[in-house]
Z-matrix of the N, CA and C atoms (Angstrom, degrees):
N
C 1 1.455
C 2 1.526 1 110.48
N 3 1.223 2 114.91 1 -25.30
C 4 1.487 3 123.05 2 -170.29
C 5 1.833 4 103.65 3 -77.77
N 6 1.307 5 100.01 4 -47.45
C 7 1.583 6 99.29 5 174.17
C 8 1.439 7 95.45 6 -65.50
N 9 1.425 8 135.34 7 -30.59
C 10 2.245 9 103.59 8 -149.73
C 11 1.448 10 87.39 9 -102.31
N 12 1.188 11 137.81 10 5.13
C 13 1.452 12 146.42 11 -158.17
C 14 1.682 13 94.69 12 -128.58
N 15 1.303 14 122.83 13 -13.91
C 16 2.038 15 113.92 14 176.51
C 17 1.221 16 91.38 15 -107.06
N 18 1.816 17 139.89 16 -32.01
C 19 1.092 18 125.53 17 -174.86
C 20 1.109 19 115.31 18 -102.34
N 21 1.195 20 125.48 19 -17.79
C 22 1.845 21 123.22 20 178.00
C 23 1.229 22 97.45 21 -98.94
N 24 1.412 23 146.06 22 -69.26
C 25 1.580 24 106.66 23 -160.83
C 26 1.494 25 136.68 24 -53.97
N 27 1.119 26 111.46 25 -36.00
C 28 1.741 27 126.89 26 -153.51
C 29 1.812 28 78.65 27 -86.99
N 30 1.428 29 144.16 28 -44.62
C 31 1.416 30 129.14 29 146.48
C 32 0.980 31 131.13 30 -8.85
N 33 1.655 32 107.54 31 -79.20
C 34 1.171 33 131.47 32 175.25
C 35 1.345 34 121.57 33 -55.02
N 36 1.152 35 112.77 34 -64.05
C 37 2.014 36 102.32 35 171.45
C 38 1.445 37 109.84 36 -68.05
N 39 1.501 38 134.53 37 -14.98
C 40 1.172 39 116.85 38 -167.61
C 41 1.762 40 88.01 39 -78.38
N 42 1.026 41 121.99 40 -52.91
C 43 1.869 42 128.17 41 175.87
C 44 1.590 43 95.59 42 -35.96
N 45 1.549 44 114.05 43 -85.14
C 46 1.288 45 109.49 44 -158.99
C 47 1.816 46 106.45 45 -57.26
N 48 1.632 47 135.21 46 -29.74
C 49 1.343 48 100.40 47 170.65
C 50 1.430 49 132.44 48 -69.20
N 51 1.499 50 118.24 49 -34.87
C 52 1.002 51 143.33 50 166.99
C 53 1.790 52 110.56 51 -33.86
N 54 1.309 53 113.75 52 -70.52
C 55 1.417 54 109.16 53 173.28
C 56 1.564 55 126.19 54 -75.84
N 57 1.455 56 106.45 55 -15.54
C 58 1.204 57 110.94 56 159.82
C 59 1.339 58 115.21 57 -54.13
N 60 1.556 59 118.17 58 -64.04
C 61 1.613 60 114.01 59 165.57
C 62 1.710 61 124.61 60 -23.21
N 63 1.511 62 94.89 61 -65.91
C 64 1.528 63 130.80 62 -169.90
C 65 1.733 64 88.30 63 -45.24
N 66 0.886 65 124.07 64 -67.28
C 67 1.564 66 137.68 65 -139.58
C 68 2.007 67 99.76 66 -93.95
N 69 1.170 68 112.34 67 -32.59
C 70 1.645 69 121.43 68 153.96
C 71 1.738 70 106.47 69 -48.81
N 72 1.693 71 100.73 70 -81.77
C 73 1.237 72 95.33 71 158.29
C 74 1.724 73 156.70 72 -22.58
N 75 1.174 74 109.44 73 -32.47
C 76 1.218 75 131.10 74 -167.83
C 77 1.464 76 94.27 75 -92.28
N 78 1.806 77 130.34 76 -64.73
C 79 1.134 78 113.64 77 -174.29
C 80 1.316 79 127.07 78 -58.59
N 81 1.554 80 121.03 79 15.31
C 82 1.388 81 108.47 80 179.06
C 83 1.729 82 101.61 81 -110.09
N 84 1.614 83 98.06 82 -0.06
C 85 1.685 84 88.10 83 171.38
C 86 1.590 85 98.58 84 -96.10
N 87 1.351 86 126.86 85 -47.10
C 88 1.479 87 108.41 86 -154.19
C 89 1.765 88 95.36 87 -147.86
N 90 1.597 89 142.17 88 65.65
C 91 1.302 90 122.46 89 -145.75
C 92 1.277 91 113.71 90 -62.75
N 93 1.928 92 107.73 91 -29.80
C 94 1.848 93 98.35 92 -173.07
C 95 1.633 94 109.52 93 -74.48
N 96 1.425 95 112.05 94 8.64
C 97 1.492 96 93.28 95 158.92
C 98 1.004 97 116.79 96 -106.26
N 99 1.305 98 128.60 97 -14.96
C 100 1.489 99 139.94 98 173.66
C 101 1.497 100 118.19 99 -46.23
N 102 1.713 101 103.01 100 -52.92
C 103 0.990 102 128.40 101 174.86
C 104 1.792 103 117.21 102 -54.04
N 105 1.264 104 106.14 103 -75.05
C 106 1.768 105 132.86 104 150.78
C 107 2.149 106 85.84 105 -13.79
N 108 1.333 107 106.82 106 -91.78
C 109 1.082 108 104.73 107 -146.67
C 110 1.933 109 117.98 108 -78.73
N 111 1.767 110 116.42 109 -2.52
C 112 1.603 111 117.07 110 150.66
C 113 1.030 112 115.99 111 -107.36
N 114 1.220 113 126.57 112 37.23
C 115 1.690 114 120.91 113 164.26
C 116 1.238 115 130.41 114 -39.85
N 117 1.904 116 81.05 115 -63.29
C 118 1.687 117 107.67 116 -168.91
C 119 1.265 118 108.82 117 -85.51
N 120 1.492 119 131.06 118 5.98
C 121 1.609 120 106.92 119 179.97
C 122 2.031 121 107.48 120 -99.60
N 123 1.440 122 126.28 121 17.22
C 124 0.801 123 99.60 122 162.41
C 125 1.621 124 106.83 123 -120.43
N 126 1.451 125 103.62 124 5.58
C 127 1.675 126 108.76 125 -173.38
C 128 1.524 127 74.19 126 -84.05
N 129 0.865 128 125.19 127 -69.44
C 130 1.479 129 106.81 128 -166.18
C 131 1.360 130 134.34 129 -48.33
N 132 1.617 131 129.98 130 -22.78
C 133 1.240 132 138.23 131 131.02
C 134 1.520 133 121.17 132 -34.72
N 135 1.478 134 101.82 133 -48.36
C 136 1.427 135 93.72 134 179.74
C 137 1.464 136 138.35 135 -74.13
N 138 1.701 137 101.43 136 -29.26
C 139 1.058 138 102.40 137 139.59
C 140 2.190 139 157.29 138 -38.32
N 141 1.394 140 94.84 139 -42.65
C 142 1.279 141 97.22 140 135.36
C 143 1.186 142 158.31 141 -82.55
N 144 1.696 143 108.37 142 -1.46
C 145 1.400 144 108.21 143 -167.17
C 146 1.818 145 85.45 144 -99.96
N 147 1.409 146 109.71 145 -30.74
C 148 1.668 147 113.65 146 -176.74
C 149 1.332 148 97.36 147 -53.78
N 150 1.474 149 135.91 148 -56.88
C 151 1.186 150 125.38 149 -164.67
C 152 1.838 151 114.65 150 -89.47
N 153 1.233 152 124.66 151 15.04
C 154 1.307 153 120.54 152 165.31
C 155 1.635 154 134.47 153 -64.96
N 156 1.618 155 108.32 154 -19.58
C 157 1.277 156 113.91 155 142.57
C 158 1.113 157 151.66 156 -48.24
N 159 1.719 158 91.90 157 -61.68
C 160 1.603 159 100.51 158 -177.18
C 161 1.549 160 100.04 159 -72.83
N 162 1.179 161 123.87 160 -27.97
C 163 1.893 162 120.71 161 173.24
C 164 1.636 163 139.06 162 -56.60
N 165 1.533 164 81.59 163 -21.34
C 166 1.358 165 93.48 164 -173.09
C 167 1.927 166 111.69 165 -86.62
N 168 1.089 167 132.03 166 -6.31
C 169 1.241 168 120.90 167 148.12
C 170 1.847 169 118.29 168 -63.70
N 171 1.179 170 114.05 169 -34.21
C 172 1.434 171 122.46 170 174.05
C 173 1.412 172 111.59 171 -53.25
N 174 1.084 173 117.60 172 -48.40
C 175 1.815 174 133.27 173 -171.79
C 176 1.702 175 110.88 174 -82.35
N 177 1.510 176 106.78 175 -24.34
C 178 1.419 177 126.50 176 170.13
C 179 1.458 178 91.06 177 -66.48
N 180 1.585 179 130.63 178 -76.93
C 181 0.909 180 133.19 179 -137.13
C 182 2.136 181 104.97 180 -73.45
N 183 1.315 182 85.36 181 -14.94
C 184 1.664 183 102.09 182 -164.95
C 185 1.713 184 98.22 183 -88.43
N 186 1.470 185 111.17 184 -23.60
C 187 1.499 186 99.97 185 -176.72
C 188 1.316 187 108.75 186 -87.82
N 189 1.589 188 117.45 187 -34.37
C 190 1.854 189 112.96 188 175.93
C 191 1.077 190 104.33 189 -69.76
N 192 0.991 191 144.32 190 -34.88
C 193 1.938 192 130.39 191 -179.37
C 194 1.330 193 88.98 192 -72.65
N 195 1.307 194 133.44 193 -3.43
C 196 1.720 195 109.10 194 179.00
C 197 1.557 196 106.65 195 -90.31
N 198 1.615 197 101.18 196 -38.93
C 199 0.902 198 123.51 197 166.99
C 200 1.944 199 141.57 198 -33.64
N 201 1.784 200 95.58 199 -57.52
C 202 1.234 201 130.37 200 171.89
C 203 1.649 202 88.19 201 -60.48
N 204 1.484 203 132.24 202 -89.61
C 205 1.416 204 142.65 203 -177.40
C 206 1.935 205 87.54 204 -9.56
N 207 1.816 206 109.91 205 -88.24
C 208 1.152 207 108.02 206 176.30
C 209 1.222 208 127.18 207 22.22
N 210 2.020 209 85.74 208 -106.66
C 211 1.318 210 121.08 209 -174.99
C 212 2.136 211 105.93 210 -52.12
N 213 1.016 212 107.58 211 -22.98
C 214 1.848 213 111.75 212 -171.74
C 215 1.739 214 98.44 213 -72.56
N 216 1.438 215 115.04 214 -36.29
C 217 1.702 216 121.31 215 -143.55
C 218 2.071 217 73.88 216 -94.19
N 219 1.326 218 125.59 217 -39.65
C 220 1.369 219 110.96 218 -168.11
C 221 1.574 220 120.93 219 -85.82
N 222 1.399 221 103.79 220 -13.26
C 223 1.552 222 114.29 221 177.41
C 224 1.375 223 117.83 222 -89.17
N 225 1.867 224 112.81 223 -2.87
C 226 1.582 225 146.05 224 -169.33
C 227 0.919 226 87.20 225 -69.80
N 228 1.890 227 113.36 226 -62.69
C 229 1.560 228 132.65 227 -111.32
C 230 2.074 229 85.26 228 -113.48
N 231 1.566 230 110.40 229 -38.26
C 232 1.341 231 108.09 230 174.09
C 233 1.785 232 124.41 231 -56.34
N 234 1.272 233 90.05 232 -43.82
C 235 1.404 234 114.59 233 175.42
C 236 1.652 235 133.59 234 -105.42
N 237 1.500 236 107.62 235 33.72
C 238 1.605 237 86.86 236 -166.96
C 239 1.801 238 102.14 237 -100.92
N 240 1.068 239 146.96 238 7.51
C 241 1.358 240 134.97 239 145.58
C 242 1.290 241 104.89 240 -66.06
N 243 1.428 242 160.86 241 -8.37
C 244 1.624 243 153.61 242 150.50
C 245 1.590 244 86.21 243 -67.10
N 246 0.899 245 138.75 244 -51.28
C 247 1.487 246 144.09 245 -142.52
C 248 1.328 247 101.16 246 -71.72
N 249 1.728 248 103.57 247 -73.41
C 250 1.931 249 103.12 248 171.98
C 251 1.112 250 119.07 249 -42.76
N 252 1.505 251 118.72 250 -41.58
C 253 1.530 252 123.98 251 -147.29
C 254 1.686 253 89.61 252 -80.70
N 255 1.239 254 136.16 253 -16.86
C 256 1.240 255 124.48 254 -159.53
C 257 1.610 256 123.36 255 -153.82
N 258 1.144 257 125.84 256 -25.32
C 259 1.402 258 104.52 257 177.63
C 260 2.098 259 84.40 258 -161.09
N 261 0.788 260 125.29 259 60.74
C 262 1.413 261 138.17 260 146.70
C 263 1.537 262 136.87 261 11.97
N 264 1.227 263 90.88 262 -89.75
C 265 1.067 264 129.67 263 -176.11
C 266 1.391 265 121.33 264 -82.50
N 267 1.401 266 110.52 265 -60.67
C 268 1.270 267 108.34 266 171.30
C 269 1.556 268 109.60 267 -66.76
N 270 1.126 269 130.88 268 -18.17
C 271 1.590 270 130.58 269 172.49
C 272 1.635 271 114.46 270 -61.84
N 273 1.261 272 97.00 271 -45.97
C 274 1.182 273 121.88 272 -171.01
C 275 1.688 274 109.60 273 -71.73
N 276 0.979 275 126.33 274 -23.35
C 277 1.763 276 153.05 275 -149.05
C 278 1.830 277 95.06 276 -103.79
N 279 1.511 278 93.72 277 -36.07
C 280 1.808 279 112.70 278 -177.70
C 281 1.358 280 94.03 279 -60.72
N 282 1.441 281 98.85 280 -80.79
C 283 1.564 282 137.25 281 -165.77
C 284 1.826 283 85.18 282 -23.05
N 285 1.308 284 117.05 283 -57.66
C 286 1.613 285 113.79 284 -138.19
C 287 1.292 286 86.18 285 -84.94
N 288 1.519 287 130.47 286 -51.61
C 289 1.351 288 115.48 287 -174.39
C 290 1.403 289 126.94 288 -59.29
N 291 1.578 290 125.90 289 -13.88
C 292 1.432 291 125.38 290 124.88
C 293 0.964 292 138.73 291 -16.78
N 294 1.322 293 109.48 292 -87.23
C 295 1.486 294 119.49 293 159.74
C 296 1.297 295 122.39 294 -27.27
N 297 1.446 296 117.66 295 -55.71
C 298 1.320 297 121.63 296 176.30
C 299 1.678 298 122.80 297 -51.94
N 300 1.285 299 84.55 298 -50.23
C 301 1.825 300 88.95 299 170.57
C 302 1.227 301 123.11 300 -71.96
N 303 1.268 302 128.06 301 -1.16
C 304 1.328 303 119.71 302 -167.83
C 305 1.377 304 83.56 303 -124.50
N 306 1.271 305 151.86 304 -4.87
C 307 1.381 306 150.30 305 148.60
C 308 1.814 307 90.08 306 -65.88
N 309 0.996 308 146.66 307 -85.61
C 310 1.236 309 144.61 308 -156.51
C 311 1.556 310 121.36 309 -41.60
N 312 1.575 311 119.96 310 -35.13
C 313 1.085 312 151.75 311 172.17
C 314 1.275 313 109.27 312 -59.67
N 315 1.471 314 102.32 313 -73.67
C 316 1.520 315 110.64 314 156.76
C 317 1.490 316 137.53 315 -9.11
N 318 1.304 317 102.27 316 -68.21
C 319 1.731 318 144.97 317 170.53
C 320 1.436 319 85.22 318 -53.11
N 321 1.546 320 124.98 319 -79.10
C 322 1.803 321 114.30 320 -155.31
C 323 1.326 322 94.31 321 -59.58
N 324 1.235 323 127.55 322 -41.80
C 325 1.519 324 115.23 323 -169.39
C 326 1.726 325 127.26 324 -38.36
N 327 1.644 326 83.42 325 -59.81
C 328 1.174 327 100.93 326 -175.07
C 329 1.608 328 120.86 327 -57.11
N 330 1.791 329 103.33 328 -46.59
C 331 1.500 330 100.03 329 164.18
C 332 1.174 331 146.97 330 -28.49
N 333 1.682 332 87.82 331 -74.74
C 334 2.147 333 100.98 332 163.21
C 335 1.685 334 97.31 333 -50.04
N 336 1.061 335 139.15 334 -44.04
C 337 1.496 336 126.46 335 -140.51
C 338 1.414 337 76.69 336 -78.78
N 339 1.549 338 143.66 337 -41.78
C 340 0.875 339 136.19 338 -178.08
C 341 1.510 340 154.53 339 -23.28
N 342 1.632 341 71.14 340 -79.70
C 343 1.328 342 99.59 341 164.84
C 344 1.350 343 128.33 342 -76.66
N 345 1.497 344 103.19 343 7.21
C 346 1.915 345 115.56 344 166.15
C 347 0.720 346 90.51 345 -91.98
N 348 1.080 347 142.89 346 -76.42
C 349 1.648 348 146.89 347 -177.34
C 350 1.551 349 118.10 348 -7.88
N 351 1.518 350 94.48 349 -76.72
C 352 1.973 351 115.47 350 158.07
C 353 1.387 352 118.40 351 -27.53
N 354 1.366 353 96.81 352 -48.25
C 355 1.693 354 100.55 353 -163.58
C 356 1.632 355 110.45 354 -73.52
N 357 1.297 356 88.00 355 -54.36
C 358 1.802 357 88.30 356 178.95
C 359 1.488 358 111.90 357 -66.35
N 360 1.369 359 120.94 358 -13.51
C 361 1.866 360 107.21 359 168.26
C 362 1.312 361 112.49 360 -80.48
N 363 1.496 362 115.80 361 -32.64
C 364 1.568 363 106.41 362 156.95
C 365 1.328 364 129.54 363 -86.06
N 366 1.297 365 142.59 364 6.61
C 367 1.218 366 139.96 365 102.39
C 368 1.445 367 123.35 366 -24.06
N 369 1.180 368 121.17 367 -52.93
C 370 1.725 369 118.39 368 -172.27
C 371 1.556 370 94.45 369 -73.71
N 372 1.424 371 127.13 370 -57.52
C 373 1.500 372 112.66 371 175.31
C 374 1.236 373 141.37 372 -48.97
N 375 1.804 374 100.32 373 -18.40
C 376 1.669 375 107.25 374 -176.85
C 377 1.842 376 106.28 375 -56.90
N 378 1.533 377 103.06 376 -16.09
C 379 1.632 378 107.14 377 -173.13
C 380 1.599 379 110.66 378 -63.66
N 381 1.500 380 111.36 379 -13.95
C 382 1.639 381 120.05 380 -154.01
C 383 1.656 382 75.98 381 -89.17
N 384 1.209 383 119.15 382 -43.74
C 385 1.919 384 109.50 383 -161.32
C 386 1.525 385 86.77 384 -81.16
N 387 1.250 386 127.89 385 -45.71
C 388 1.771 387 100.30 386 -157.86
C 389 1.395 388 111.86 387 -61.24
N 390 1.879 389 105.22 388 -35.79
C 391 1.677 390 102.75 389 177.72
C 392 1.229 391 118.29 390 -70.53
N 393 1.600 392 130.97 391 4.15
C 394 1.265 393 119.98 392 164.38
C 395 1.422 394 130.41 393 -96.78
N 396 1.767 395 88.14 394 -24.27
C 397 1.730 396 95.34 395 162.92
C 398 1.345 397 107.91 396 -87.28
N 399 1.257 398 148.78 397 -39.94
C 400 1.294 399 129.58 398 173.09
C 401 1.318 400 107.92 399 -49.27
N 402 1.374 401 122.57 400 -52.99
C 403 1.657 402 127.39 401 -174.83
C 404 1.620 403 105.26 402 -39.81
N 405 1.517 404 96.95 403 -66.30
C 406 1.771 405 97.94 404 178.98
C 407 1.378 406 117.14 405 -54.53
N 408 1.332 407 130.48 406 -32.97
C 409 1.396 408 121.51 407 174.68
C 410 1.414 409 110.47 408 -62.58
N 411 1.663 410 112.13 409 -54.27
C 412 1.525 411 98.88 410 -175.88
C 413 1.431 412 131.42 411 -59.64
N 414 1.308 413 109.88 412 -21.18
C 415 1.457 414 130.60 413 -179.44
C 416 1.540 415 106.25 414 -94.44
N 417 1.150 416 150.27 415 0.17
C 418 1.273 417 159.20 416 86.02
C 419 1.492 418 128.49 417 -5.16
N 420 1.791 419 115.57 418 -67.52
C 421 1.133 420 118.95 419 156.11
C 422 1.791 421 122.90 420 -65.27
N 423 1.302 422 120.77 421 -0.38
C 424 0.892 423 127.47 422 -174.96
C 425 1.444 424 128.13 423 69.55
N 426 1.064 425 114.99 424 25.81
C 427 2.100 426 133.17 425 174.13
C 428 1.241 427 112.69 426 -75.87
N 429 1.181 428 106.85 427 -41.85
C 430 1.902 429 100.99 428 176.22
C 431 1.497 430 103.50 429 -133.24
N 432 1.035 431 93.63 430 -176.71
C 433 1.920 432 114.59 431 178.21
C 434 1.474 433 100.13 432 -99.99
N 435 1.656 434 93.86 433 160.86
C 436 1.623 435 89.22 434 158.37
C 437 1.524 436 147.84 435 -96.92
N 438 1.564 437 98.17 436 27.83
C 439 1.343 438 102.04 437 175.98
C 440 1.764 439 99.19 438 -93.55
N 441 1.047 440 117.38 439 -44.72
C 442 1.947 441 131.14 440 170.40
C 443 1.555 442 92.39 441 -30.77
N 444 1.256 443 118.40 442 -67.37
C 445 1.506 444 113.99 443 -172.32
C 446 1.659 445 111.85 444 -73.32
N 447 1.106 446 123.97 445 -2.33
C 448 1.600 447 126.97 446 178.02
C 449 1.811 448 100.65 447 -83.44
N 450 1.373 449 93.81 448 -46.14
C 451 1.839 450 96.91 449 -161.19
C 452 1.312 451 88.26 450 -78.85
N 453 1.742 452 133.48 451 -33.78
C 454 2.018 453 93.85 452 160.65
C 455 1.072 454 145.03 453 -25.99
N 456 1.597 455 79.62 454 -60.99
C 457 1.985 456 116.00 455 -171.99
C 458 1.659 457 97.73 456 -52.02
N 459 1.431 458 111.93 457 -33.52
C 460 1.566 459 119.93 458 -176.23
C 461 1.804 460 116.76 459 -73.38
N 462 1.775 461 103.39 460 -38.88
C 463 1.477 462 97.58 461 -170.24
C 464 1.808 463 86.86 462 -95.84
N 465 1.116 464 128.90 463 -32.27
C 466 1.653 465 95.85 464 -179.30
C 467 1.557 466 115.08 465 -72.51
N 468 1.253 467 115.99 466 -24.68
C 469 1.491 468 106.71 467 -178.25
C 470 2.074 469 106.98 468 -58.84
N 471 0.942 470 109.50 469 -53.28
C 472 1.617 471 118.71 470 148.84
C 473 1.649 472 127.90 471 -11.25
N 474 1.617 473 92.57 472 -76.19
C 475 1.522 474 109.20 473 -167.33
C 476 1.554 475 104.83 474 -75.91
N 477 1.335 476 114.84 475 -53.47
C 478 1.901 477 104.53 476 178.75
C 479 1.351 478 108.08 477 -47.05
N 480 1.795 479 141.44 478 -37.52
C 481 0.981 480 108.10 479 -169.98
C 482 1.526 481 149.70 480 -75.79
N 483 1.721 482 114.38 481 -12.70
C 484 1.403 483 127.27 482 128.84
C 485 0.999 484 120.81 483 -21.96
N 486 1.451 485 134.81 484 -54.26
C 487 1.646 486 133.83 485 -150.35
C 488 1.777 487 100.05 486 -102.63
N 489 1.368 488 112.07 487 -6.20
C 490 1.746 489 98.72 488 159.86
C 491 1.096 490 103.89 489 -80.06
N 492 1.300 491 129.65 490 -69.08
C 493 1.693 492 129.57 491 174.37
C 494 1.538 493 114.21 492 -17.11
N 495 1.298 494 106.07 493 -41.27
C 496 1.680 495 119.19 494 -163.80
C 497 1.356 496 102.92 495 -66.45
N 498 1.840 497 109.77 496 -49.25
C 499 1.273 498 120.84 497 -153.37
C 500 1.765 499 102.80 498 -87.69
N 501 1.090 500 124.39 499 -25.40
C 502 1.309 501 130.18 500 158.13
C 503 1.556 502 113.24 501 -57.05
N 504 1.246 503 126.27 502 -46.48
C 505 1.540 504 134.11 503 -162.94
C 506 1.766 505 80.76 504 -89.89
N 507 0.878 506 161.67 505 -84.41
C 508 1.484 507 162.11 506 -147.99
C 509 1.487 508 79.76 507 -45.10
N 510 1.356 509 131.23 508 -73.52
C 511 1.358 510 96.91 509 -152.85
C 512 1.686 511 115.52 510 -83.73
N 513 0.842 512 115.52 511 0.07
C 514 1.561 513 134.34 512 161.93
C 515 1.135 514 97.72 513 -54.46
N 516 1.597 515 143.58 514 -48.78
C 517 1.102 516 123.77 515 -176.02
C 518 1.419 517 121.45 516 -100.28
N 519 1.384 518 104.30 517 2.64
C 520 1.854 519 95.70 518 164.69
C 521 1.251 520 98.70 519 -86.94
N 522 1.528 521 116.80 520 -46.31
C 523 1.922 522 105.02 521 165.34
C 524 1.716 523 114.31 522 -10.30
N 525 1.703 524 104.20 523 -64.23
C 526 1.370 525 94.80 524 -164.59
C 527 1.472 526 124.33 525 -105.97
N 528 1.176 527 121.60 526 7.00
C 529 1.353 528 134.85 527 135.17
C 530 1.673 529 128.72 528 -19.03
N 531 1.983 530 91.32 529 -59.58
C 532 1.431 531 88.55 530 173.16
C 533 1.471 532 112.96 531 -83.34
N 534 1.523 533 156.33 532 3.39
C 535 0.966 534 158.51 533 64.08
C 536 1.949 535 111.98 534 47.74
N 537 1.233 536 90.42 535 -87.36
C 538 1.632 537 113.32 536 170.38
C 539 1.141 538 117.79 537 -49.74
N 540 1.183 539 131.04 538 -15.26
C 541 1.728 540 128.48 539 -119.22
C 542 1.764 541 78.42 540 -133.44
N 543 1.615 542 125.87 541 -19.35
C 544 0.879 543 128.82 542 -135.98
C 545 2.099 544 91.36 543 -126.25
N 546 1.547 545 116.64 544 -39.75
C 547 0.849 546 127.02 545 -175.74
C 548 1.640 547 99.89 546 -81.24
């Protein structure tokens, strides 16, 4: 908890004050691009915080097979002269198919955790297309120029890249929550 709690918060709020400023700022130059271009950084938060429920049996299930492995590698290491002297192999045959499963577990974890992960960075990017089609419409209808719509294209290319870091470390720390949750 000490690592996902020294590297994700002071991240995380330094991102969210920072563009909070940024994005205050911005609506007093141009708001429908403002708008256009922070849409996606809290749908995309929200997206992970919506799915931290249903995940957390996954991360449950991913810490006792880490667990089981554990407890298997120390009852090896407590006991392995009973072990040689007597049933080996088949102990050993245990041991691995442990391992195995809690490598497999592992693996699904990481996937789904994944592919949340994925989703909300392409969520956070969908902001790069709306501010270019809003940009082109307004500059179309003739409301702004096209340098107004360039220096978007300039501060969001900027501002999302904090909030991948963020969105990786956010779920890094419900990861270890259930961890915590446990001690």
């Amino acid at each position: 908890m000490e690592h996902a709690y020294s590297h994700v918060l002071g991240e995380l709020w330094g991102a969210v004050i920072s563009t909070s400023i940024v994005f205050v700022g911005s609506l007093f130059f141009c708001w429908q691009l403002s708008i256009a271009a922070f849409w996606s950084v809290p749908v995309a938060f929200a997206l992970l915080f919506a799915t931290r429920k249903p995940m957390k049996p996954v991360f449950e299930r991913n810490r006792m097979a880490k667990l089981k492995v554990t407890q298997g590698i120390q009852e090896t290491l407590d006991c392995v002269r009973e072990i040689r002297a007597t049933k080996e192999r088949r102990y050993l045959a245990a041991l691995n198919a442990t391992i195995d499963a809690a490598e497999r577990e592992c693996a699904k974890g990481e996937l789904v955790n994944g592919v949340l992960v994925n989703t909300a960075y392409a969520i956070l990017r969908l902001g790069i297309a709306t501010t270019l089609i809003a940009g082109a419409s307004l500059i179309a209808a003739g409301q702004i120029d096209f340098m107004v719509m360039f220096a978007y294209l300039l501060v969001i290319s900027r501002i999302y890249a904090p909030f991948d870091q963020a969105l990786a470390l956010v779920s890094e720390l419900f990861v270890s929550e259930t961890s915590a949750a446990r001690m």
